[in-house]
N, C-alpha and C positions, 0 to 999 in steps of 0.2 A: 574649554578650548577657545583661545582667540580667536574669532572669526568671524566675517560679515558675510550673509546671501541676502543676493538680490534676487527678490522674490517676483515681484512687476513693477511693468513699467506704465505710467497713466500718460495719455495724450487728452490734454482738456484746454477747456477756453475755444473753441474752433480750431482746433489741432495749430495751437499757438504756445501753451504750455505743457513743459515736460516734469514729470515727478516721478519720482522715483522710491517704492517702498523695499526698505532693508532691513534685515534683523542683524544689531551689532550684539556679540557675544564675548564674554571675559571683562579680563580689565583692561581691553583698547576703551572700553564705554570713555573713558577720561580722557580720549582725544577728540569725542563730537558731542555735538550739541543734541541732546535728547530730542530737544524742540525745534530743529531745523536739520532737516532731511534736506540734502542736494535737490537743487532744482533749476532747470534751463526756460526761458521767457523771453519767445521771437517774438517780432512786427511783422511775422507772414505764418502764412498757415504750413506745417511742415509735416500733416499728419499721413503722406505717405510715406515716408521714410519707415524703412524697415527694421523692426528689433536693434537685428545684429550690430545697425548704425546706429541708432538710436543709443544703445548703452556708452558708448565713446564719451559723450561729454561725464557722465558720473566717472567712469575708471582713468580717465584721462587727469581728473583731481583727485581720485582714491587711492590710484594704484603706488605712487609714489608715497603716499603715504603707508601702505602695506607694508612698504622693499624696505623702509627706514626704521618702523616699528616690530615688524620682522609677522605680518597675519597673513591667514589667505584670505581671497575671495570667491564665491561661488556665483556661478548665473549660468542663466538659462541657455542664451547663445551669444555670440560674439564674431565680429567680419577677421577674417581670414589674416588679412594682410593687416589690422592693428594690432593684431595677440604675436605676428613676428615682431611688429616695431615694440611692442612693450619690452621684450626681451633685449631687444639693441640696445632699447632707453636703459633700462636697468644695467647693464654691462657698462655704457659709457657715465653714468652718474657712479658707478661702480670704483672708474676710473677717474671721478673728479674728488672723489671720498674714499679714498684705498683702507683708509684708517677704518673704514664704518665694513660693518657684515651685513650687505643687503639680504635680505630673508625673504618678505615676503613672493606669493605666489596666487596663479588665477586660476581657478578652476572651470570651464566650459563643457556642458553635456553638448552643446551644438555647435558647429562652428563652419558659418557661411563666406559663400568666396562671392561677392558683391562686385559690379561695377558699375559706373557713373559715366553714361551714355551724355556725353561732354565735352566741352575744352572752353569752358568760361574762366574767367580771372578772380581773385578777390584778394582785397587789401586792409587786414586790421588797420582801422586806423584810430590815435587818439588825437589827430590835432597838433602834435607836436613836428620838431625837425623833420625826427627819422622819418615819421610818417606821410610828411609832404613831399619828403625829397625821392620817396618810395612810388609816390604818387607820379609826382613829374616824370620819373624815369618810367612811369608802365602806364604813362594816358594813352597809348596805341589800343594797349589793352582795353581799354573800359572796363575798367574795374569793379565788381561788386564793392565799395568800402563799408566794412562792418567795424561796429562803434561796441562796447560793452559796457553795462552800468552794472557795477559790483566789483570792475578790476583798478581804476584808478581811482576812483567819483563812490562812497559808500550807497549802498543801496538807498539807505534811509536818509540821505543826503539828495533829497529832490531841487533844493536850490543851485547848487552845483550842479547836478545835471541838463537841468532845465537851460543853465546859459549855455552848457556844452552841445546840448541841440539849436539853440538860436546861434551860438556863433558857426557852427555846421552850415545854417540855411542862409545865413547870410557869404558864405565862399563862393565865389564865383568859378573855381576850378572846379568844382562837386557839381559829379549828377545826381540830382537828388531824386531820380527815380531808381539808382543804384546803390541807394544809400539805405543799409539796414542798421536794426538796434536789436541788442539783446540785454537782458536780463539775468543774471545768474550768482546766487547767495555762494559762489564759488571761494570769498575768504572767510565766509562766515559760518559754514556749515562743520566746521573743526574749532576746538578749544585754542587756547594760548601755549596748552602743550607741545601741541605740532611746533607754533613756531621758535622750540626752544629744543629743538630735533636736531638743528644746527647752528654753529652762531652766526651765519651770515645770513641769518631770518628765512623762514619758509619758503615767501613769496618771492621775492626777489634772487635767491638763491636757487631754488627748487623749482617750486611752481608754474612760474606763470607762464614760461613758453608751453607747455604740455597745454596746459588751464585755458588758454586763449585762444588755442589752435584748436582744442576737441570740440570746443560746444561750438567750432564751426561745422562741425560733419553732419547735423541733418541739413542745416543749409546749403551743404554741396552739393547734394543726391539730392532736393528739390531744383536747384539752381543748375543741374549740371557744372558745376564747378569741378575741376581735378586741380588747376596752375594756384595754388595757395601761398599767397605772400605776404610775411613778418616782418617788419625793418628791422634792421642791424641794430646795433646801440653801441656798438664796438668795429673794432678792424683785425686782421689776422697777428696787427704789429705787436699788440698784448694776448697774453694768457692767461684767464682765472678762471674760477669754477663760477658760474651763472647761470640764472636758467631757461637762460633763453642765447642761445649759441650754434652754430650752425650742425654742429655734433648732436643738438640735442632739438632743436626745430628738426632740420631737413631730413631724420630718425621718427617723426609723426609720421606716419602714412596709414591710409583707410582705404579700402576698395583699387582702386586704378588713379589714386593724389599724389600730386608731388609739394612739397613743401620746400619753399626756396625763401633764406632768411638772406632777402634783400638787400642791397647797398655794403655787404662784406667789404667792399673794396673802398669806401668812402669814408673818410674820415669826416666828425662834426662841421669841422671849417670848407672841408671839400662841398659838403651836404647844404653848408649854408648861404658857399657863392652858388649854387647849384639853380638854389631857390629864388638868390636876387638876379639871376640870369634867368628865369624863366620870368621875373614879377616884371624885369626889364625889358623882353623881347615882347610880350603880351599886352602888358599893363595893365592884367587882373593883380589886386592886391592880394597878398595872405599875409593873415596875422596868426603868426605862431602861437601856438600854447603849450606851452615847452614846462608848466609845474604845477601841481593841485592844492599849493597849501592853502591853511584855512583864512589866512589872512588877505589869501588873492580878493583884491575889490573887480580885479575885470577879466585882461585875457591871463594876465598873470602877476605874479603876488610882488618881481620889478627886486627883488631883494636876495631869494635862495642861493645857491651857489650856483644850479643850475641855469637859472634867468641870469645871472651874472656872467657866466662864460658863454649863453646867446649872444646878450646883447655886447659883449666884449668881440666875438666874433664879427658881430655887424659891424661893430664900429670898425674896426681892421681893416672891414673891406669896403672902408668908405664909406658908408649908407647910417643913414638916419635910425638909430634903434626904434622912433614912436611909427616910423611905414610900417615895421614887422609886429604889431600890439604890443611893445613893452613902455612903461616910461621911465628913463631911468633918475635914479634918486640923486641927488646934488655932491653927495660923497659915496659916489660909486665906485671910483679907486679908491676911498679910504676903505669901505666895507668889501673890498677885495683883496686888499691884503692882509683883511682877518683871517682867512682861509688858512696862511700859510704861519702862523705863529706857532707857537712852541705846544700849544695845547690844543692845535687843531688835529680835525679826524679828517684822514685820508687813506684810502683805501688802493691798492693799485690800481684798479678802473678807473677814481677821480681825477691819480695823479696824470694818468694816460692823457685823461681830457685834457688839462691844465697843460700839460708841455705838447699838443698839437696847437694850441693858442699862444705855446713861447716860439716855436717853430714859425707858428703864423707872426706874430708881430717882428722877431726877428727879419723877415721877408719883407714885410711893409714897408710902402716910400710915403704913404699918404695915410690919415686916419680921418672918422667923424670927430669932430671937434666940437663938444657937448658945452663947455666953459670956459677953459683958457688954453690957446695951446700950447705955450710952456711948462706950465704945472702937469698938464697931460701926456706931454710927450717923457718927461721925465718919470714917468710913472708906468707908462706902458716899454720904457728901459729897462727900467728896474724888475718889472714882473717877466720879461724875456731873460734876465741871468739871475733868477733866485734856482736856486738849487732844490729842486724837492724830494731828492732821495732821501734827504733826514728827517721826512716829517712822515713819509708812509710805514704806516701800521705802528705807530709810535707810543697811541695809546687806545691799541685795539683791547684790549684787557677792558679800561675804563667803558667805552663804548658797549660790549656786552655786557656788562652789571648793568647802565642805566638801561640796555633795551628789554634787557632780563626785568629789571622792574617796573617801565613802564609795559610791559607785556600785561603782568599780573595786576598790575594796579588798574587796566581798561578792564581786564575781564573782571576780577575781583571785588573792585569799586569803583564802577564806573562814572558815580558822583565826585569822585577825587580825584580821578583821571580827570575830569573837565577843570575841574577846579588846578591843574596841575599845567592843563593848557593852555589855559588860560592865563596864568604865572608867566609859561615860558614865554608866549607869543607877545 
């Protein structure tokens, strides 16, 4: 019989880390990792937190994977008001995947009704737009901002982290005695087969609203926390299946929480005069960190698509892209109109972003003037009436084979995987 119990749960280190022993049974064994069992790793001591809350961050990354592969799961106890929101969760991913037969199911011998004697705030945050502009808009609050190393930054990636804490301490908007960090093998504790579960990849389709939000819950019921807040990354004006959306954040709830996926109403360009209107009124700097690739030398890697449509934003609105941490490269319109060529990949979310940026330059009487402003202004013309209806999902086919094989090629060999990285970058 497929099936996983969870037998206990350990609080160790100074009730800092959380572990979690289960027995996986059948042939699910092929979706995890024999040798890495789920495991959550705070900067505060969280060891009165109770069971029931306590198990949220494992089934918060398990259970999705259950409902997809179709297993149950057994435990001990579980809080009241997460085991209704799992069933919402499942019903509206239900509804993002009509094609798929969600199965699985959870099994509770006990099931407690918790509340979080509270009303503190907290703000995931990575550093990026969404999340500064999330910031600006809720500094009334004072915010707990919690940081996660395992969801953008790899665990075993200490360099990349280590700058993500020094550019932290270096923000003058951040209190940094409200500034937590966690810990958690959250993409690494399942196989490559999860992420071929679906083809718009596990994490970024599925996962990571559920994933970022749970293994907040012993930190809430220490902190008194309930107002739990996620930035947007989207607006209501698109629709696609993701996994982080306000159907499927504001559907988390634990004990007496609310979850409120942030900034819904703000578009990228809305987000980003948001930020030079608060850097203006104050004249505390922030330097955004708006991408994690591996070739970033600092706050960002100044090249991706996404640092391209920041710093295209900036520029729009007048301002200097190197005030915001980017620096931008000498043929920055030339490698922005690679984007839109015949073999480019775009997705409907990309294109969303792209034509809030044609909308925006459209609008614009004035821009930052990085080289010449003729050759620039003629450039940021031409990218206001390209047409991008012909390019999305054009060659979504192509795009799952190579994800489908760099999947297997990390897991598989992952001396050829680097060597493969290496190549591209």
């Amino acid at each position: 019989m497929n099936k996983i119990v969870v037998s206990k749960i350990h609080v160790e280190q100074n009730g800092t880390l959380v572990k979690y022993d289960y027995e996986i049974y059948g042939s699910i064994k092929k979706y995890f990792h024999a040798d890495q069992r789920f495991y959550v790793k705070y900067d505060k001591d969280i060891s009165d937190t109770p069971e029931s809350l306590l198990i949220i961050p494992l089934l918060s990354n398990l259970m999705p994977i259950s409902w997809f592969v179709g297993f149950d799961v057994y435990l001990n106890e579980c809080d009241e008001t997460f085991l209704a929101s799992l069933e919402n969760l499942k019903s509206q991913f239900l509804e993002f995947f009509p094609d798929n037969t969600l199965k699985g199911n959870i099994n509770v011998k006990k099931i407690i009704k918790n509340k979080i004697n509270g009303n503190n705030t907290s703000l995931l945050f990575s550093g990026g737009l969404d999340s500064y502009d999330s910031l600006i808009r809720n500094l009334s609050k004072n915010p707990f901002l919690i940081s996660i190393h395992g969801a953008d930054v790899e665990i075993r990636d200490k360099k990349r982290w280590n700058e993500f804490v020094q550019f932290n301490n270096e923000e003058t908007i951040i209190d940094h005695d409200r500034l937590f960090y966690i810990e958690s093998n959250l993409r690494e504790f399942y196989t490559y087969r999860v992420n071929l579960l679906t083809d718009l990849g596990w994490w970024g389709g599925i996962q990571h609203g559920m994933a970022l939000l749970g293994v907040l819950a012993p930190l809430s019921f220490t902190y008194k926390i309930t107002d739990i807040r996620i930035a947007a990354s989207a607006t209501s004006e698109v629709s696609y299946s993701w996994g982080s959306s306000p159907k499927i954040d504001e559907n988390m709830k634990w004990a007496n929480t609310v979850v409120t996926h942030d900034g819904y109403d703000q578009r990228r360009t809305d987000k980003i005069q948001n930020v030079i209107s608060y850097v203006e009124h104050t004249k505390n700097p922030i330097k955004l960190r708006v991408c994690y690739a591996e070739e970033r030398t600092g706050y960002n890697c100044n090249y991706c698509h996404k640092c391209q449509r920041t710093m295209l934003s900036i520029i729009l609105s007048n301002k200097n892209p190197e005030s915001y941490g980017f620096t931008p490269p000498k043929d920055l319109y030339e490698r922005l109109f690679k984007n839109f060529h015949k073999d480019a990949i775009m997705t409907v979310g990309i294109k969303y972003q792209w034509e809030c940026l044609q909308d925006m330059a459209k609008q614009t009487d004035s821009f930052f003037i990085l080289n010449d402003l003729e050759i620039e202004q003629k450039a940021i013309e031409r990218f206001a009436n390209l047409n991008l209806s012909e390019i999305v999902n054009q060659n979504a086919e192509k795009v799952k084979n190579k994800k489908r094989l760099r999947l297997i090629l990390r897991e598989r060999l992952p001396l050829l995987h680097k060597i493969y990285q290496k190549i591209k970058n």
